[in-house]
GULO-42016 format. One record per atom (N, C-alpha, C): residue number from 1; chain; atom name; x, y, z. Coordinates in nm, 2 decimals, padded with zeros to 4 digits. Each point is the difference from the previous one (the first is absolute). Example, Ala and Ser with C-alpha at 12.3 -4.5 7.8 and 13.67 -1.06 7.14 Angstrom:
<sites>
{1 'A' 'N' {01.32 -00.57 00.78}},
{1 'A' 'CA' {-00.09 00.12 00.00}},
{1 'A' 'C' {00.09 00.12 00.00}},
{2 'A' 'N' {-00.04 00.11 -00.07}},
{2 'A' 'CA' {00.09 00.11 00.00}},
{2 'A' 'C' {-00.08 00.11 00.08}},
</sites>
This chain:
<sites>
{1 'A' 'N' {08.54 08.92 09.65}},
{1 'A' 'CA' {-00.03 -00.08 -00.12}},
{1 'A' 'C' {-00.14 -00.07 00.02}},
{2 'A' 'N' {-00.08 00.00 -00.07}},
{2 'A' 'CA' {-00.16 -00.10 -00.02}},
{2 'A' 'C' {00.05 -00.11 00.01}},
{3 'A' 'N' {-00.13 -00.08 00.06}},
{3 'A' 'CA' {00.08 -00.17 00.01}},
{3 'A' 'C' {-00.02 -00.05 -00.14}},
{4 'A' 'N' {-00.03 00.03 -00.10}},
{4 'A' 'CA' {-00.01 -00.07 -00.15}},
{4 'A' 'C' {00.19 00.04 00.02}},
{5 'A' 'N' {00.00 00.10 -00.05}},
{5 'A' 'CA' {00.17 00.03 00.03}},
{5 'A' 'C' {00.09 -00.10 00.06}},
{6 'A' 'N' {-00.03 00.00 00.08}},
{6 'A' 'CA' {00.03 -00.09 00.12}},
{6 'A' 'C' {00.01 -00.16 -00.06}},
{7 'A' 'N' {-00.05 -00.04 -00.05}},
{7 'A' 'CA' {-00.07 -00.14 -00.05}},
{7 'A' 'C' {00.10 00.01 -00.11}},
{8 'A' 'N' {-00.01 00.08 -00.11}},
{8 'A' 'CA' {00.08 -00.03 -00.07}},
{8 'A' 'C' {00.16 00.03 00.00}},
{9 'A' 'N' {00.02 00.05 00.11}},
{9 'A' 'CA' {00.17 00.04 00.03}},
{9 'A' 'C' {00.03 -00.15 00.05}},
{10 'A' 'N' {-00.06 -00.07 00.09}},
{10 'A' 'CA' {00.04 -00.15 00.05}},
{10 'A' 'C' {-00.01 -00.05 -00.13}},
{11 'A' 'N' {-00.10 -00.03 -00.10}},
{11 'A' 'CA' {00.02 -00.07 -00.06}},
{11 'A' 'C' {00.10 00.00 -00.12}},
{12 'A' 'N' {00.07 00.15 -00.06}},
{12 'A' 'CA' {00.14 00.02 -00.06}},
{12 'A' 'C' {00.09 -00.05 00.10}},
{13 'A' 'N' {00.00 -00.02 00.10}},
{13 'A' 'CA' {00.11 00.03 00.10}},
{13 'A' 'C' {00.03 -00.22 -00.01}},
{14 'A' 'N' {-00.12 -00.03 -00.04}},
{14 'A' 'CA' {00.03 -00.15 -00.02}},
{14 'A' 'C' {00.08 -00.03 -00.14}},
{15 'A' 'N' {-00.15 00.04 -00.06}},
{15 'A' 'CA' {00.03 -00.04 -00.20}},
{15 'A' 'C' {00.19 00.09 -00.01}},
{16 'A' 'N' {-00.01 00.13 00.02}},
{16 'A' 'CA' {00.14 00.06 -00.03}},
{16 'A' 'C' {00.04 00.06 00.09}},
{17 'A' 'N' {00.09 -00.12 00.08}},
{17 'A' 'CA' {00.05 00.06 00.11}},
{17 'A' 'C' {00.14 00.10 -00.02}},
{18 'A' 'N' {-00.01 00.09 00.02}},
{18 'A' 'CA' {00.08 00.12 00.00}},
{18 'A' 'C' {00.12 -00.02 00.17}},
{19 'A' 'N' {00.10 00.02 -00.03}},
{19 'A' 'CA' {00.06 00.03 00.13}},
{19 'A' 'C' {00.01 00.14 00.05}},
{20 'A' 'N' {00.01 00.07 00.10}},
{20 'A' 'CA' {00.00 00.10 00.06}},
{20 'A' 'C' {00.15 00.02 00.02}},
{21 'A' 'N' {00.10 00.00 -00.05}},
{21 'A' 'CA' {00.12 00.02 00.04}},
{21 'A' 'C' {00.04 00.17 00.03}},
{22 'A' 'N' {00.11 00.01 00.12}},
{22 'A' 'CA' {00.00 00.10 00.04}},
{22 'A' 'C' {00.16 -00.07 00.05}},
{23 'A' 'N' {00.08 00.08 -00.05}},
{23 'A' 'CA' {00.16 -00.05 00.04}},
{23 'A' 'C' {00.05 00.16 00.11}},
{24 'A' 'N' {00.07 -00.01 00.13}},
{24 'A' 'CA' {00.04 00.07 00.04}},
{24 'A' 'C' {00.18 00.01 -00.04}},
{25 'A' 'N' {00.04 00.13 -00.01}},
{25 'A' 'CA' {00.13 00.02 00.01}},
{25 'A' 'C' {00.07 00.03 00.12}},
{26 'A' 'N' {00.04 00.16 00.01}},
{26 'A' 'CA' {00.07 00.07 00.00}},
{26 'A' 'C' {-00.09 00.10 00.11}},
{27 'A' 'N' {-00.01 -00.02 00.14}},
{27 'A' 'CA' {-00.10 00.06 00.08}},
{27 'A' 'C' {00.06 00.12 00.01}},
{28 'A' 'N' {00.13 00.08 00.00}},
{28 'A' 'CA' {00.06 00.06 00.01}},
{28 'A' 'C' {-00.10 00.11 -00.13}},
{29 'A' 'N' {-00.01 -00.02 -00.16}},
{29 'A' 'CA' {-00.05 00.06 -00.10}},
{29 'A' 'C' {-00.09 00.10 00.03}},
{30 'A' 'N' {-00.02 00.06 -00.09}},
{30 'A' 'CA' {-00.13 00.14 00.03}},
{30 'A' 'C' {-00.10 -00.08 -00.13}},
{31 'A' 'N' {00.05 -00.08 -00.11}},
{31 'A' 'CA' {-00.09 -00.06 -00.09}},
{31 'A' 'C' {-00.02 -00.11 -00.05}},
{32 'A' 'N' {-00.15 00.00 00.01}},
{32 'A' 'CA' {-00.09 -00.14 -00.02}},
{32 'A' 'C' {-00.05 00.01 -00.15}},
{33 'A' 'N' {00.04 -00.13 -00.08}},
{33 'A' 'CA' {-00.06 00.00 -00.12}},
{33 'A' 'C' {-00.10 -00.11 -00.01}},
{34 'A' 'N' {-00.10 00.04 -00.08}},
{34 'A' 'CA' {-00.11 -00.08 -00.04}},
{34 'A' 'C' {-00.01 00.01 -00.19}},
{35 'A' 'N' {-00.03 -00.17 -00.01}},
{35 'A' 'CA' {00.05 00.00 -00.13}},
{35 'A' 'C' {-00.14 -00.10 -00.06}},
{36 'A' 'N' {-00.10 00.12 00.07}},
{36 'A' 'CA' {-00.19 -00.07 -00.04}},
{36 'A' 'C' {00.01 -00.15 -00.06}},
{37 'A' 'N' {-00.06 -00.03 -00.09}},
{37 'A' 'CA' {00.01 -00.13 -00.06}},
{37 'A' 'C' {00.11 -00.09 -00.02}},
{38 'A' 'N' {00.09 00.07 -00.02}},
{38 'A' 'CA' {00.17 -00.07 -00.11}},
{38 'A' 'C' {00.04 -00.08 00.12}},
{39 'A' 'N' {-00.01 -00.12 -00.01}},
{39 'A' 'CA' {00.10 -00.08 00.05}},
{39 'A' 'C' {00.12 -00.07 -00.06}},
{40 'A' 'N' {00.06 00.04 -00.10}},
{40 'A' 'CA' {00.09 00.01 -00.02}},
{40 'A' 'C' {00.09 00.11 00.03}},
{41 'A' 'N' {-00.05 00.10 -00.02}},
{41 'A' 'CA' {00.05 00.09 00.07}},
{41 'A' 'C' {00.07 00.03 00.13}},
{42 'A' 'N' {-00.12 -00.07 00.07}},
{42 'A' 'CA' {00.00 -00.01 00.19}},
{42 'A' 'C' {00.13 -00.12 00.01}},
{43 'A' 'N' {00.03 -00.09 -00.11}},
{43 'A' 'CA' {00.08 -00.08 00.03}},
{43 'A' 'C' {00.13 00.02 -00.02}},
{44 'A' 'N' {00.04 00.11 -00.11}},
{44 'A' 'CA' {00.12 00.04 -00.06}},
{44 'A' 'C' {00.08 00.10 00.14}},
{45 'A' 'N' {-00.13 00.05 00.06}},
{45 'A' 'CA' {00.02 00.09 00.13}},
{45 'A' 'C' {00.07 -00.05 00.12}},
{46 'A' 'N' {-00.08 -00.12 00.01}},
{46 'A' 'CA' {00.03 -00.10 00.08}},
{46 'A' 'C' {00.14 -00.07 00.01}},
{47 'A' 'N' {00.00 -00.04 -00.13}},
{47 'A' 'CA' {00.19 -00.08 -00.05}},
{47 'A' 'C' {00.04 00.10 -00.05}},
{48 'A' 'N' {00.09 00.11 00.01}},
{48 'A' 'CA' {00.03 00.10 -00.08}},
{48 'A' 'C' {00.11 00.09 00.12}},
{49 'A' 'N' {-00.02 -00.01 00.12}},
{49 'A' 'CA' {00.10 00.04 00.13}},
{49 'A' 'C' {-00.08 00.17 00.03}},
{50 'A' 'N' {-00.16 00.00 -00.08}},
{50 'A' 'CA' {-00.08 00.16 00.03}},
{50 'A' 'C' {00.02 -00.02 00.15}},
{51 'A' 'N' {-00.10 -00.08 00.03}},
{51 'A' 'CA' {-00.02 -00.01 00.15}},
{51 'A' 'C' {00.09 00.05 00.11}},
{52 'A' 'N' {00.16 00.07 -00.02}},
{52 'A' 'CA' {00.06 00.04 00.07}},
{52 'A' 'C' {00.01 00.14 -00.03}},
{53 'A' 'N' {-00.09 00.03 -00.08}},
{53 'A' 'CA' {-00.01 00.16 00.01}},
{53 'A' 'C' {-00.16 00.06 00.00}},
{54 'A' 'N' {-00.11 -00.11 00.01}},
{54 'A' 'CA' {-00.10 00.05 00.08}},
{54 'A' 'C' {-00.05 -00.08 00.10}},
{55 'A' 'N' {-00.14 00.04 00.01}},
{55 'A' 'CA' {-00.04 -00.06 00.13}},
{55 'A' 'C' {-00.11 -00.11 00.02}},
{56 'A' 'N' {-00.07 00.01 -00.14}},
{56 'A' 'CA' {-00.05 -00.10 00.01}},
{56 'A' 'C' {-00.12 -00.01 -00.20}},
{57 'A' 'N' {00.03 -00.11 -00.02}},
{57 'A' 'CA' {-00.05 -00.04 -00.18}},
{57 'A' 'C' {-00.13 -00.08 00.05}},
{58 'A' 'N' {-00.06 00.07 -00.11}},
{58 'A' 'CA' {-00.18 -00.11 -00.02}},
{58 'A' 'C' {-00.11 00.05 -00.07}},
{59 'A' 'N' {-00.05 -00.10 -00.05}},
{59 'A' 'CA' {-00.13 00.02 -00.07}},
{59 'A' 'C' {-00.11 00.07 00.04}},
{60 'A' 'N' {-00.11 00.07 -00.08}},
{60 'A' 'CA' {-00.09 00.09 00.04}},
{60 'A' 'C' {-00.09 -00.09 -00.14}},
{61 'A' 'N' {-00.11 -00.07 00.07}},
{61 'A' 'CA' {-00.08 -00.05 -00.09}},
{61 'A' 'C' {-00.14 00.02 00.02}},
{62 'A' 'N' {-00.06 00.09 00.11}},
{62 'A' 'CA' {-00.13 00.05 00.05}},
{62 'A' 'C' {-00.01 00.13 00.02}},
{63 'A' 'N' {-00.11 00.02 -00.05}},
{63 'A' 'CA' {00.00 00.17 00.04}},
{63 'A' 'C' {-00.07 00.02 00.17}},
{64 'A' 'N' {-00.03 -00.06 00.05}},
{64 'A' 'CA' {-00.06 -00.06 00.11}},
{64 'A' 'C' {00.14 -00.04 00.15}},
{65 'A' 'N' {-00.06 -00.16 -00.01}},
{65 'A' 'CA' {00.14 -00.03 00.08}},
{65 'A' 'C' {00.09 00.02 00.02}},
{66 'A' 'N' {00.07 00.06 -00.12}},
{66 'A' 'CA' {00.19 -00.02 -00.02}},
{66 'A' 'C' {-00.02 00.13 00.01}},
{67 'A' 'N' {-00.04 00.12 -00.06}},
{67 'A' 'CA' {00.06 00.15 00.05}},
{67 'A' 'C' {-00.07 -00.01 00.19}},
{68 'A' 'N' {-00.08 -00.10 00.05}},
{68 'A' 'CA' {00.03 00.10 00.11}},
{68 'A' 'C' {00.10 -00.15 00.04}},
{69 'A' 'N' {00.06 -00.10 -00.02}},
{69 'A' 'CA' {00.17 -00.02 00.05}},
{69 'A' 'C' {00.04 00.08 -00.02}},
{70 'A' 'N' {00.04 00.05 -00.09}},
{70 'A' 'CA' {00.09 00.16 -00.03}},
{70 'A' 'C' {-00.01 00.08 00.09}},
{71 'A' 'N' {-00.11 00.06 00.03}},
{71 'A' 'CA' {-00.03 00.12 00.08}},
{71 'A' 'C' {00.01 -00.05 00.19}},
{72 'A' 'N' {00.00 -00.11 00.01}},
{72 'A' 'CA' {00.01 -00.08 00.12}},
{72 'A' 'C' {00.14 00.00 00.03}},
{73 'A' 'N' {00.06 00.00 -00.14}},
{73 'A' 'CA' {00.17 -00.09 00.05}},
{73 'A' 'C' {00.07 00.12 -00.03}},
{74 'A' 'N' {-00.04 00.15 -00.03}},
{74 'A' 'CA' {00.10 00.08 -00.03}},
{74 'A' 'C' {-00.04 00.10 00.14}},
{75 'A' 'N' {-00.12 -00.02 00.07}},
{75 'A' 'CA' {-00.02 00.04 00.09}},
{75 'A' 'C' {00.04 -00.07 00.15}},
{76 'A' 'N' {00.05 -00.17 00.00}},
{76 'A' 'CA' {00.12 -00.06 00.10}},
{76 'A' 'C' {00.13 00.06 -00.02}},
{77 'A' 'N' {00.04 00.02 -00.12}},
{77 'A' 'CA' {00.11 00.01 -00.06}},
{77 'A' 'C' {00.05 00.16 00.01}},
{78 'A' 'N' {00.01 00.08 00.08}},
{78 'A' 'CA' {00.03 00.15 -00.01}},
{78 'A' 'C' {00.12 00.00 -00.16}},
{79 'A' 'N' {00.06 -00.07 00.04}},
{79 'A' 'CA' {00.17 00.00 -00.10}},
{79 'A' 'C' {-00.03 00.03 -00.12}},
{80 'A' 'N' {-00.12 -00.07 -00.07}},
{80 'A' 'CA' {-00.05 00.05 -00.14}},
{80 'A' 'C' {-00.04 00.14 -00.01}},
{81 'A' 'N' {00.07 00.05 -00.10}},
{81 'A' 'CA' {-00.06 00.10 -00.08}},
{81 'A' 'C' {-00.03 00.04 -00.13}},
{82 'A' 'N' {00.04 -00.09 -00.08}},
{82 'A' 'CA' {00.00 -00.01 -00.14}},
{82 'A' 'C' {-00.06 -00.11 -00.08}},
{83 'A' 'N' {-00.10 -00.05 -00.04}},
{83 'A' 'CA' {-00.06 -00.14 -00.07}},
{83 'A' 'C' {-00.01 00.05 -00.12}},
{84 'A' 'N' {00.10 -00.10 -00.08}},
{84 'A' 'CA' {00.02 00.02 -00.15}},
{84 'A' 'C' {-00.12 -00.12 -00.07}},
{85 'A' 'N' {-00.12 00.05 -00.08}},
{85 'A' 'CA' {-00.12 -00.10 -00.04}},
{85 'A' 'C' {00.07 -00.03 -00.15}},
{86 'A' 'N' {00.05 -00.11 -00.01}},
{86 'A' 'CA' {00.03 -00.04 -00.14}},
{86 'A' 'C' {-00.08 -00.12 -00.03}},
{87 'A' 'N' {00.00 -00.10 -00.10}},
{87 'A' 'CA' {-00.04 -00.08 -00.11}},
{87 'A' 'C' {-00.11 -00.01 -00.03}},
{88 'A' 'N' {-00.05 -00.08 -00.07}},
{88 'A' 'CA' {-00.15 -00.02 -00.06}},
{88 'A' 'C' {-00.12 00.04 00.11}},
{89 'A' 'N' {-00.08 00.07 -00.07}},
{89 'A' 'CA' {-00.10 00.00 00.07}},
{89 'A' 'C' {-00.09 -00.12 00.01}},
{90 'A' 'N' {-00.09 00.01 00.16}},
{90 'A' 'CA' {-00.09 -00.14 00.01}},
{90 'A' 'C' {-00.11 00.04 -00.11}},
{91 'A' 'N' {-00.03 -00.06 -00.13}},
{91 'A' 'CA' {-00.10 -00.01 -00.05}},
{91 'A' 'C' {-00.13 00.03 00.08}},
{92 'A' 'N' {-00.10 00.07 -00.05}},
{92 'A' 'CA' {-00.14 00.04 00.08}},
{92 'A' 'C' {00.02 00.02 00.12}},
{93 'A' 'N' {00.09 -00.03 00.04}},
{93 'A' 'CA' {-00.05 00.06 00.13}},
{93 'A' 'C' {00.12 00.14 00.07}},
{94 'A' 'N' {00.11 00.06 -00.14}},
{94 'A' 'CA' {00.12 00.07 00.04}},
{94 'A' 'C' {-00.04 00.03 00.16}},
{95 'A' 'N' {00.12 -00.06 00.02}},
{95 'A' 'CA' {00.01 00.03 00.14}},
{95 'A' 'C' {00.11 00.11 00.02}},
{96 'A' 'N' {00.11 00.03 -00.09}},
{96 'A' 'CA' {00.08 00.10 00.00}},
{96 'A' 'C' {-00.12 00.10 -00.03}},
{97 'A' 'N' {-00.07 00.01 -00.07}},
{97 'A' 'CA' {-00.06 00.13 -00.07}},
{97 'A' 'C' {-00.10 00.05 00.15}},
{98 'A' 'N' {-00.03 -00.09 00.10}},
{98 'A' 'CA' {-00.10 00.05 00.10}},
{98 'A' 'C' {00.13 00.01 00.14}},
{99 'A' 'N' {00.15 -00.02 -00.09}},
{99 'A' 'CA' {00.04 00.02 00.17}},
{99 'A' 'C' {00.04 00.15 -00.06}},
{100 'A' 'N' {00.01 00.07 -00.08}},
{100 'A' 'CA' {00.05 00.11 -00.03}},
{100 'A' 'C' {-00.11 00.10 00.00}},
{101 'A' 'N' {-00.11 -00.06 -00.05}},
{101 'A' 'CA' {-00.16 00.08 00.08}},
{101 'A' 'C' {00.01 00.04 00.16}},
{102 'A' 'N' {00.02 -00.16 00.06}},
{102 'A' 'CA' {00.02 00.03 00.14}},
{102 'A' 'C' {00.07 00.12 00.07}},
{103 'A' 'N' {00.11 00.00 -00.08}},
{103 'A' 'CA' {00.14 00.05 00.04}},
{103 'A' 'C' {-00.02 00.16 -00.03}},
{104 'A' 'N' {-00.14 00.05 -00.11}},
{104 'A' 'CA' {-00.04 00.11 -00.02}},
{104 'A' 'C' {-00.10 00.10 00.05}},
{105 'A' 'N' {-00.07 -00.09 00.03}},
{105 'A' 'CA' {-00.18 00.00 00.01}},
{105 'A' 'C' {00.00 -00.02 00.13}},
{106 'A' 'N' {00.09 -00.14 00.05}},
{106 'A' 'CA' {-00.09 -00.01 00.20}},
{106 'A' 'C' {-00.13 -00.16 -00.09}},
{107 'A' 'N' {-00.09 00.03 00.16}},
{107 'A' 'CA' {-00.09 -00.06 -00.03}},
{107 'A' 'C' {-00.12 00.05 00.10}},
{108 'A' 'N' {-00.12 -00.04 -00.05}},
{108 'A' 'CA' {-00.11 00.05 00.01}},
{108 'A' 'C' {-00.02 -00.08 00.13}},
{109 'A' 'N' {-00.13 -00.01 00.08}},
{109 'A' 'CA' {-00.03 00.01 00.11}},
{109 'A' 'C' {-00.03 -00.17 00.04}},
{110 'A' 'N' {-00.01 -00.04 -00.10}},
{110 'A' 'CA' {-00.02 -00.16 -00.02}},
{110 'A' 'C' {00.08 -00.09 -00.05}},
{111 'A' 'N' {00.14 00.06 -00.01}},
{111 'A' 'CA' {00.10 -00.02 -00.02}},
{111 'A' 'C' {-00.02 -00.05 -00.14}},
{112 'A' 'N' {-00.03 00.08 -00.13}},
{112 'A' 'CA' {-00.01 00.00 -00.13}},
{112 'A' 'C' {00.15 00.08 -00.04}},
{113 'A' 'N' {00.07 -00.04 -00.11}},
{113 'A' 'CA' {00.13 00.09 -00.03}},
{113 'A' 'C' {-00.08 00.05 -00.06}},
{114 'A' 'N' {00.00 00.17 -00.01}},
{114 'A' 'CA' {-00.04 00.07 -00.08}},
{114 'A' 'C' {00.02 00.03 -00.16}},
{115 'A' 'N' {-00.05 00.04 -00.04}},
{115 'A' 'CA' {00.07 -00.03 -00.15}},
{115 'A' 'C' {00.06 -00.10 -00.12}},
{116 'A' 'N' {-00.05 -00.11 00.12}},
{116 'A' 'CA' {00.06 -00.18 -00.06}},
{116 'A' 'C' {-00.09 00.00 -00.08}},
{117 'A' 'N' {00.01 -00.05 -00.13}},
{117 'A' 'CA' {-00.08 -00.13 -00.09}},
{117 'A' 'C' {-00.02 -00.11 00.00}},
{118 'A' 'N' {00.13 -00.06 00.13}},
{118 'A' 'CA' {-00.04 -00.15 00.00}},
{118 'A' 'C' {-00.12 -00.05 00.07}},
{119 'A' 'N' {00.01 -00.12 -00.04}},
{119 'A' 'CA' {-00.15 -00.03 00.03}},
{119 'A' 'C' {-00.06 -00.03 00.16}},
{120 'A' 'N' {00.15 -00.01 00.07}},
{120 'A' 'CA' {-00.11 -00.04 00.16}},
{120 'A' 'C' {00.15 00.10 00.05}},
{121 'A' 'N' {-00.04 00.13 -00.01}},
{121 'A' 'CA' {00.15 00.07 00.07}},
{121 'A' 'C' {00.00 00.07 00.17}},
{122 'A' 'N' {-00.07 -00.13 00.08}},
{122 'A' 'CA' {-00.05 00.05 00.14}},
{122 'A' 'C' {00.13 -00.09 00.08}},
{123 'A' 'N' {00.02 00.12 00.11}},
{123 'A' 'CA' {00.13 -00.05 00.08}},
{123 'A' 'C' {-00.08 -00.02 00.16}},
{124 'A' 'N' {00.07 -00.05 00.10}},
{124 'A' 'CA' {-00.01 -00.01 00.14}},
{124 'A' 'C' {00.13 00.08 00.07}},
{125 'A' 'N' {00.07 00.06 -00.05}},
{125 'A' 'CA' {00.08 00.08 00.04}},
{125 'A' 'C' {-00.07 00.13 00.07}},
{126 'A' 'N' {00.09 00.04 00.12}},
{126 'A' 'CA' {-00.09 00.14 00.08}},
{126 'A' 'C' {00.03 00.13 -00.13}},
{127 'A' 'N' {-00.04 00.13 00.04}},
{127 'A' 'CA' {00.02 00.09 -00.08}},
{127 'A' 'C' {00.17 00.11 00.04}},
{128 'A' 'N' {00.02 -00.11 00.12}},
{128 'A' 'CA' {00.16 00.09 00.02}},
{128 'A' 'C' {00.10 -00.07 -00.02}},
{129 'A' 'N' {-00.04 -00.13 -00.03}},
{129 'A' 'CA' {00.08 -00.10 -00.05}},
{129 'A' 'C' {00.02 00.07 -00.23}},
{130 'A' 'N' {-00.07 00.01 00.03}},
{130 'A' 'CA' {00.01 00.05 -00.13}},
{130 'A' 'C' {00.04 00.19 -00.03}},
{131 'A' 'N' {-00.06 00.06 00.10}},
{131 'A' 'CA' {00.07 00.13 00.01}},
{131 'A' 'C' {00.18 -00.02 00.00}},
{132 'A' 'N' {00.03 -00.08 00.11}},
{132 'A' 'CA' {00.11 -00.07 -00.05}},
{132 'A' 'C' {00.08 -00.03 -00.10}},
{133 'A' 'N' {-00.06 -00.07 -00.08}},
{133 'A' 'CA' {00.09 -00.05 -00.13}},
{133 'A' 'C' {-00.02 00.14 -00.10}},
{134 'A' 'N' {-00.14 00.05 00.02}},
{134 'A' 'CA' {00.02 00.15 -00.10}},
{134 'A' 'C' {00.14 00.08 00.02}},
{135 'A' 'N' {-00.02 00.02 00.13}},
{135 'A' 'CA' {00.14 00.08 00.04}},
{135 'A' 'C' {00.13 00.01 00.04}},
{136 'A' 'N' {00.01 -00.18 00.00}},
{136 'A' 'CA' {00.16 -00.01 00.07}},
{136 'A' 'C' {00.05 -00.09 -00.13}},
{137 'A' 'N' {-00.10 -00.03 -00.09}},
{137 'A' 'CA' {00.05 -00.12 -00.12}},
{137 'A' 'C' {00.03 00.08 -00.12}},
{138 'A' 'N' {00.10 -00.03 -00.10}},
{138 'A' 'CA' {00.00 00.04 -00.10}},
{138 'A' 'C' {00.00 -00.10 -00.11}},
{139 'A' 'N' {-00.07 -00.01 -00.11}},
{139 'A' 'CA' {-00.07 -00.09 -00.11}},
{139 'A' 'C' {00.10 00.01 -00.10}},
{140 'A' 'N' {00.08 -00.08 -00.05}},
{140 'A' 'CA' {00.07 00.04 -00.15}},
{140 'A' 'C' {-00.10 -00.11 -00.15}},
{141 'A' 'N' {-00.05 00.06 -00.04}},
{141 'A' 'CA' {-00.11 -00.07 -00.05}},
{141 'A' 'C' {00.06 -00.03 -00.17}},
{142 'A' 'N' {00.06 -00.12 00.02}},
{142 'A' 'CA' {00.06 -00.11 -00.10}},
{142 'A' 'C' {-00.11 -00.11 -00.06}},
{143 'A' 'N' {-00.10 00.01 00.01}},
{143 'A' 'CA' {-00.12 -00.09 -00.05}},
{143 'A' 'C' {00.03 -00.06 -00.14}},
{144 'A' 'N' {00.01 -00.12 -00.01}},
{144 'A' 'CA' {00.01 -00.04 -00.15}},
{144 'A' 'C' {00.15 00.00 -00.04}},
{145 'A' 'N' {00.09 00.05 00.11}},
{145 'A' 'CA' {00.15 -00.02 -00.06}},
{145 'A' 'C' {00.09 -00.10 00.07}},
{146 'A' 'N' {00.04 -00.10 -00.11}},
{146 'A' 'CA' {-00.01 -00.16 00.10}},
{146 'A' 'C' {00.13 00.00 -00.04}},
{147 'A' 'N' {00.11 00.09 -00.04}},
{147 'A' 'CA' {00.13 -00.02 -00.04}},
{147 'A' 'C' {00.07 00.04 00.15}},
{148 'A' 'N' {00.06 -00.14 00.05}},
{148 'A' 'CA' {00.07 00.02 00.07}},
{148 'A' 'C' {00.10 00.11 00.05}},
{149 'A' 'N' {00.11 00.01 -00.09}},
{149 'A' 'CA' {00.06 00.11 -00.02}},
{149 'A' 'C' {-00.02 00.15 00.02}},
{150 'A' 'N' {-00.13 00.04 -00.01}},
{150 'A' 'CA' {-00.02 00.12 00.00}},
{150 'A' 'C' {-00.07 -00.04 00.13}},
{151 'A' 'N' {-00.05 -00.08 00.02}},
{151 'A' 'CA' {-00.09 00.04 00.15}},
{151 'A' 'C' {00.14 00.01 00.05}},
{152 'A' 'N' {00.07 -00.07 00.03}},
{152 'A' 'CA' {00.17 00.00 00.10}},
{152 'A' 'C' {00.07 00.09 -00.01}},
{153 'A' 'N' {-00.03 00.10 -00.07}},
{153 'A' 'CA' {00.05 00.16 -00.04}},
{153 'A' 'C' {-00.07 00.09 00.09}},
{154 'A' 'N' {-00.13 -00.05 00.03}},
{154 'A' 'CA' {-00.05 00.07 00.07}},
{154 'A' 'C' {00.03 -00.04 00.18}},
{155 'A' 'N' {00.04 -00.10 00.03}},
{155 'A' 'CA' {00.03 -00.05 00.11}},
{155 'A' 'C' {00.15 00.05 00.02}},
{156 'A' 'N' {00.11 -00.02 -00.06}},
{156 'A' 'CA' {00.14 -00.01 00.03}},
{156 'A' 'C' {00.03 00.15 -00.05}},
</sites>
């Protein structure tokens, strides 16, 4: 990321501080859900008794940072095999829409996701850390569907 980037990520991170929440369950699970923006969502997950049937709930609010947590933590985590992307997308910057690029495309030599539109879609993740998640991860791509119910149809 450029340091203007840089500059103004500290200074949202004051004016609207966002939490990074990431709840673990169920280490035993093969699936991790990410529920992009919705924190309501992430919270219904949370109080709701999901957490004993996956392995770990959280937000995806960067096309940057947060997909390579993702790609970092599913690559500690052998046990995952399944990440279900549900609720709102992050405004301007979809970060579901550049992890599903990722998850297609790879990334270029400079660690660009290929075929992202977001606007700063450069990772620090290696290229087998990501060969990885292409081939051992499977994507159920629920983007924009924040009805509890049906995401837990897909889980149970």
């Amino acid at each position: 990321m450029n340091s203007l980037g840089n500059m103004i990520g500290e200074i949202c991170k004051v004016i609207l501080p966002i939490n990074e929440e990431s709840y673990q369950g169920n280490n035993n699970s093969s699936i991790a859900v990410c529920t992009l923006s919705s924190l309501n969502l992430l919270r219904k997950m949370t109080n709701s008794g999901i957490l004993e049937h996956i392995s770990i709930v959280g937000r995806l609010l960067s096309e940057n940072k947060g997909i390579d947590a993702i790609i970092r933590h599913v690559n500690q985590n052998k046990k995952i095999r399944t990440i279900i992307v549900c609720g709102k997308e992050v405004s301007g910057h979809k970060a579901g829409h550049s992890l599903f690029k990722l998850y297609q495309n790879g990334i270029e030599n400079k660690g660009r996701i290929i075929g992202s539109t977001s606007p700063d879609p450069f990772l620090t993740v290696t290229e087998s850390q990501v060969k990885y998640f292409q081939n051992e991860i499977s994507l159920v791509n629920m983007i924009n569907e924040t009805d509890f119910n049906k995401i837990k149809q897909k889980i149970i």
